[in-house]
C-alpha positions in Angstrom: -27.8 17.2 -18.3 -24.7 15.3 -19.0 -24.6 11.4 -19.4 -23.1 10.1 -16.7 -21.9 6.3 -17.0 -23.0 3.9 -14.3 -19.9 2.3 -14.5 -16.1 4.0 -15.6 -13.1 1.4 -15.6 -9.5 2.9 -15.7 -7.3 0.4 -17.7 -3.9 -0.2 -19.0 -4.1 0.8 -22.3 -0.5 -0.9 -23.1 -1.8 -4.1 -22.7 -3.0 -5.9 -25.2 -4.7 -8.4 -23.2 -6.7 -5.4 -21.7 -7.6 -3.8 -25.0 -9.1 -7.1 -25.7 -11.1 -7.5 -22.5 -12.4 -3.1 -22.9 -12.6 -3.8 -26.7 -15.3 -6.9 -25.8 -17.0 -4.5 -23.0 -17.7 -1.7 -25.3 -18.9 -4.3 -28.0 -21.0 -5.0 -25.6 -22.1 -1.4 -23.9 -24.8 -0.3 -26.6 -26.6 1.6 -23.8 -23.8 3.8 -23.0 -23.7 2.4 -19.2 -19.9 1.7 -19.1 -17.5 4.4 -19.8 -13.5 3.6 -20.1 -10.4 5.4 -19.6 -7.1 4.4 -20.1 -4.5 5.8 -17.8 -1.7 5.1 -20.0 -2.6 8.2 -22.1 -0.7 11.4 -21.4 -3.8 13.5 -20.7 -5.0 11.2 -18.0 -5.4 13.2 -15.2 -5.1 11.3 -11.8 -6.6 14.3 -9.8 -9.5 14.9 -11.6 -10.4 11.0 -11.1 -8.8 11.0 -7.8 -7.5 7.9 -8.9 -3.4 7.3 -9.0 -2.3 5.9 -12.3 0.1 3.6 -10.2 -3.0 2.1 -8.4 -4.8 1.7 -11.6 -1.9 -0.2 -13.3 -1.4 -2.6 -10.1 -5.1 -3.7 -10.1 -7.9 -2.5 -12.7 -10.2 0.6 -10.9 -13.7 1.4 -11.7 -16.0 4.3 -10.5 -19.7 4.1 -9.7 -21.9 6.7 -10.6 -22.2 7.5 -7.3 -18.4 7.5 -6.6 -17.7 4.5 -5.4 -14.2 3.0 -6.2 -14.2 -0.8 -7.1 -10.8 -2.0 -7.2 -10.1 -6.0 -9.1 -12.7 -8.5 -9.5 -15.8 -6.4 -8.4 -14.8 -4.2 -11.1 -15.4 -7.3 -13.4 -18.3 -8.5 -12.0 -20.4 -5.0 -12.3 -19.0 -4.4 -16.2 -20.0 -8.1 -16.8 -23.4 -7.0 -15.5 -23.9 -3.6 -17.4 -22.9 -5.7 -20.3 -25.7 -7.8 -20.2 -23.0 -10.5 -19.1 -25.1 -11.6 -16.0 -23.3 -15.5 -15.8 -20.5 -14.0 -15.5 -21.4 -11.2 -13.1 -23.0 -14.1 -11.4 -19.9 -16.1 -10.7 -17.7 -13.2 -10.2 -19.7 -11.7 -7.6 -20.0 -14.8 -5.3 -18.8 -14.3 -2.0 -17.4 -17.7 -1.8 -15.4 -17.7 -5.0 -13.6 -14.1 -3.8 -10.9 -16.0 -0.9 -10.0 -17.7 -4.9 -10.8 -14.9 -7.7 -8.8 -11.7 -5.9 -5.7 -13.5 -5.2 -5.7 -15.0 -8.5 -6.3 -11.3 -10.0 -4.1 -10.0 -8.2 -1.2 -12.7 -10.0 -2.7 -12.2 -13.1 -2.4 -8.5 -13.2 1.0 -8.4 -11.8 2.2 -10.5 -15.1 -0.5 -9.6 -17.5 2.6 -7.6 -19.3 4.0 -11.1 -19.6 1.4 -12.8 -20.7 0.2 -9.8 -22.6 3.6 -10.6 -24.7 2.1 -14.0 -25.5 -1.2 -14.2 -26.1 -2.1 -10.5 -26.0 -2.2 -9.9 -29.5 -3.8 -13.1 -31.1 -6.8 -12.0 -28.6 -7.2 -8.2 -29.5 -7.3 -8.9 -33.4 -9.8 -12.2 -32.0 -11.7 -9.6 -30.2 -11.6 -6.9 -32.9 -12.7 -9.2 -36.1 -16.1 -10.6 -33.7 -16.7 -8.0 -31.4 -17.7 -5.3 -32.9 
């Protein structure tokens, strides 16, 4: 039987910021339980994830192994916790924080291109030299 992953994020694989952030998660995903797919690459296949690449650039998308779709910071919250992250799952996945966190995802990934420009690629060779 095959390994299914309990969690699958589809990321922008153009960003450097978001290489740094998957480069960190798979550091961190010894037990196989996250699985990533970047839909930048030209064999991403939208239908077969049923996810649109133009959704998955807008806000980042992850899968369940059960099918669900998690769309922005609950995408976060349930990597952070298959990652053996659970402070950060923790504060991510506090109802009372989300009226604050979504918006401010939402901003965030709407200029991470921008900021990508900036600090982007001091963080992926950060995140590549210690997280390995």
């Amino acid at each position: 039987m095959p390994h299914v992953p309990e969690l699958t994020l589809y990321y922008d694989g153009q960003c450097p910021l978001c290489q740094a952030e998957i480069h960190f998660l798979q550091s961190r995903n010894g037990e196989g339980k996250l699985d990533f797919v970047d839909v930048t690459e030209a064999n991403f296949a939208a239908n077969a994830h049923h996810i649109s690449c133009e959704a998955a650039m807008a806000q980042i998308h992850g899968r369940l192994a059960n099918g669900q779709v998690l769309v922005g910071v609950p995408v976060f919250a349930q990597a952070y916790q298959l990652a053996r992250l659970p402070v950060l799952a923790w504060i991510l996945s506090r109802p009372w924080l989300q009226p604050v966190l979504g918006p401010a995802y939402v901003l965030f990934a709407k200029h991470r291109h921008t900021l990508s420009k900036r600090f982007g690629p001091a963080l992926l060779r950060f995140s590549k030299r210690f997280f390995r």
